[in-house]
C-alpha positions as CSV (number, residue, x, y, z in Angstrom):
1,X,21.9,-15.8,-59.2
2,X,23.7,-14.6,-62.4
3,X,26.5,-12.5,-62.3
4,X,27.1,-9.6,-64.2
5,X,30.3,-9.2,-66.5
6,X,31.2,-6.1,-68.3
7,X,34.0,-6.4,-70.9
8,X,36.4,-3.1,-71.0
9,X,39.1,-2.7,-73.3
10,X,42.7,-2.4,-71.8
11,X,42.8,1.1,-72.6
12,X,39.9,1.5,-70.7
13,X,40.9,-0.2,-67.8
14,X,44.3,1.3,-67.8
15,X,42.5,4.9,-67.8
16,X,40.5,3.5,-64.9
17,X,43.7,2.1,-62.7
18,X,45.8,5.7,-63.8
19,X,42.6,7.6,-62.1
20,X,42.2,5.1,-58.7
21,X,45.5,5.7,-58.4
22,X,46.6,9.1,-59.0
23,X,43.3,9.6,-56.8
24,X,45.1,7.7,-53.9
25,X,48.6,9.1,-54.6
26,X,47.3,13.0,-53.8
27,X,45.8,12.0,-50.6
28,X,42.2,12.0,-52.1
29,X,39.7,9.2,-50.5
30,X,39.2,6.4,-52.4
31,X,35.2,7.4,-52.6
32,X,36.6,10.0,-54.6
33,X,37.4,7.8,-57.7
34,X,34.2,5.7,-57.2
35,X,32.2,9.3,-57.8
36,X,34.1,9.8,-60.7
37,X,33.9,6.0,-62.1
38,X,30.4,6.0,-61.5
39,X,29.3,9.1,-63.0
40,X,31.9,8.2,-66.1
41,X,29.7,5.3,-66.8
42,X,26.6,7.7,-68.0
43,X,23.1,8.2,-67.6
44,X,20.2,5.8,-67.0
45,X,17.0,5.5,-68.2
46,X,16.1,6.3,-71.3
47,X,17.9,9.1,-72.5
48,X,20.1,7.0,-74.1
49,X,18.6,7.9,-77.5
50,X,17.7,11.0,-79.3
51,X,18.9,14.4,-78.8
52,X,18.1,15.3,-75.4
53,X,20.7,12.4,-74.3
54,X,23.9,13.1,-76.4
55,X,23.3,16.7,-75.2
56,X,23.1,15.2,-71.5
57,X,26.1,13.2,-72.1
58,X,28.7,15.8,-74.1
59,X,27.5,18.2,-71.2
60,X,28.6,16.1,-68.1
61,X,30.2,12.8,-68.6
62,X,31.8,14.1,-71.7
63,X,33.3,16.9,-70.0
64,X,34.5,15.3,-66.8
65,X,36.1,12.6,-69.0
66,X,37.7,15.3,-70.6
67,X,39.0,17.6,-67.7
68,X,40.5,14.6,-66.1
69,X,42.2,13.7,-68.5
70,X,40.6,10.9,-70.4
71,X,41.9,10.2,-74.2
72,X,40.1,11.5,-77.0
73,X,40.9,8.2,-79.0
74,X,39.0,5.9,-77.1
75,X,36.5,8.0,-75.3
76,X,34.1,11.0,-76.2
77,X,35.7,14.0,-74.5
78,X,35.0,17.2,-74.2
79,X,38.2,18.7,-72.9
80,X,37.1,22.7,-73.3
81,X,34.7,24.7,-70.4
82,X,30.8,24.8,-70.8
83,X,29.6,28.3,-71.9
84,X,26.8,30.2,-69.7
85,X,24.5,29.1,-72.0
86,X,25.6,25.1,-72.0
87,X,25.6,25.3,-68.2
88,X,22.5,26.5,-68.6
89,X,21.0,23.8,-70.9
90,X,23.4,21.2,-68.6
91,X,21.1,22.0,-65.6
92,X,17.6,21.9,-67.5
93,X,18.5,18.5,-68.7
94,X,19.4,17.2,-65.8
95,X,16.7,18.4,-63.6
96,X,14.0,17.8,-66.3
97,X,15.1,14.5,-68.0
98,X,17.6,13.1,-66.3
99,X,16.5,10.4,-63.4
100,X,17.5,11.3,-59.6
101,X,20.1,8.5,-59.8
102,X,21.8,10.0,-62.4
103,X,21.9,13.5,-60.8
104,X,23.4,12.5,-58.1
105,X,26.5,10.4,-59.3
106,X,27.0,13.4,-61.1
107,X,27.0,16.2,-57.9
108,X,29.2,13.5,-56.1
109,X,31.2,13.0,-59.4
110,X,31.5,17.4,-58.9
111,X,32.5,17.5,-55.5
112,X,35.6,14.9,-56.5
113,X,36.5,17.3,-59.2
114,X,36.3,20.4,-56.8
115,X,38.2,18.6,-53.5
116,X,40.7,17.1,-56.1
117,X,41.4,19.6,-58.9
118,X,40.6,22.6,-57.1
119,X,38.1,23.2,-59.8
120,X,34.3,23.9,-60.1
121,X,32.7,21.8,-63.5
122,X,29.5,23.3,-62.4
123,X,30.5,26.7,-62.7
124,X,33.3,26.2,-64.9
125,X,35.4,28.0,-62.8
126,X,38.5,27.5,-60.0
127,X,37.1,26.8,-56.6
128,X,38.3,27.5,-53.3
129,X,36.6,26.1,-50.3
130,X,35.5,28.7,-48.0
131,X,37.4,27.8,-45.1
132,X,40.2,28.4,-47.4
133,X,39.6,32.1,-47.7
């Protein structure tokens, strides 16, 4: 069987190790960085070309690199909320082009921003759980 190898850059892998751990250092569960990580990595299928997957990708991987702080040297970021209208788009994309896999890293990749940021990417908005209120 042939394994896989994936060659990062150190900056890459530094941002990686600063998430893991500042992920385990607030008390979050360590499934809470693989969400993120995985959803980080993009789409699959084939929206990697044309104009309906760099729209997919600046309107969720983009922006969670962004909010969580990812560097705008090495990595496309999108550190600024969605408008109505993106959110919109965000949400056609994904339930018409993107693949099931893919939507789901992404609501997992949501929830970790929401139980550890205390923010809601899908609404672009602070979130409170409801037991909170």
């Amino acid at each position: 069987m042939r394994q896989l190898r994936w060659k990062i850059s150190r900056t890459t892998a530094r941002a990686i190790l600063r998430l893991v751990v500042w992920v385990c250092n607030r008390g979050g569960h360590g499934w809470d960085a693989w969400y993120l990580l995985s959803c980080l990595r993009g789409f699959d299928g084939g929206l990697t070309d044309g104009e309906s997957g760099k729209s997919l990708k600046g309107l969720t991987t983009e922006r969670i690199r962004g909010f969580i702080g990812f560097s705008h040297k090495r990595f496309l970021v999108r550190d600024f909320p969605l408008s109505v209208e993106e959110q919109v788009r965000r949400d056609q994309l994904l339930n018409q082009e993107a693949t099931s896999h893919f939507r789901e890293h992404y609501q997992f990749a949501i929830w970790a921003v929401r139980d550890l940021y205390g923010y809601d990417l899908k609404t672009e908005e602070p979130w409170k759980p409801a037991w909170k209120s």
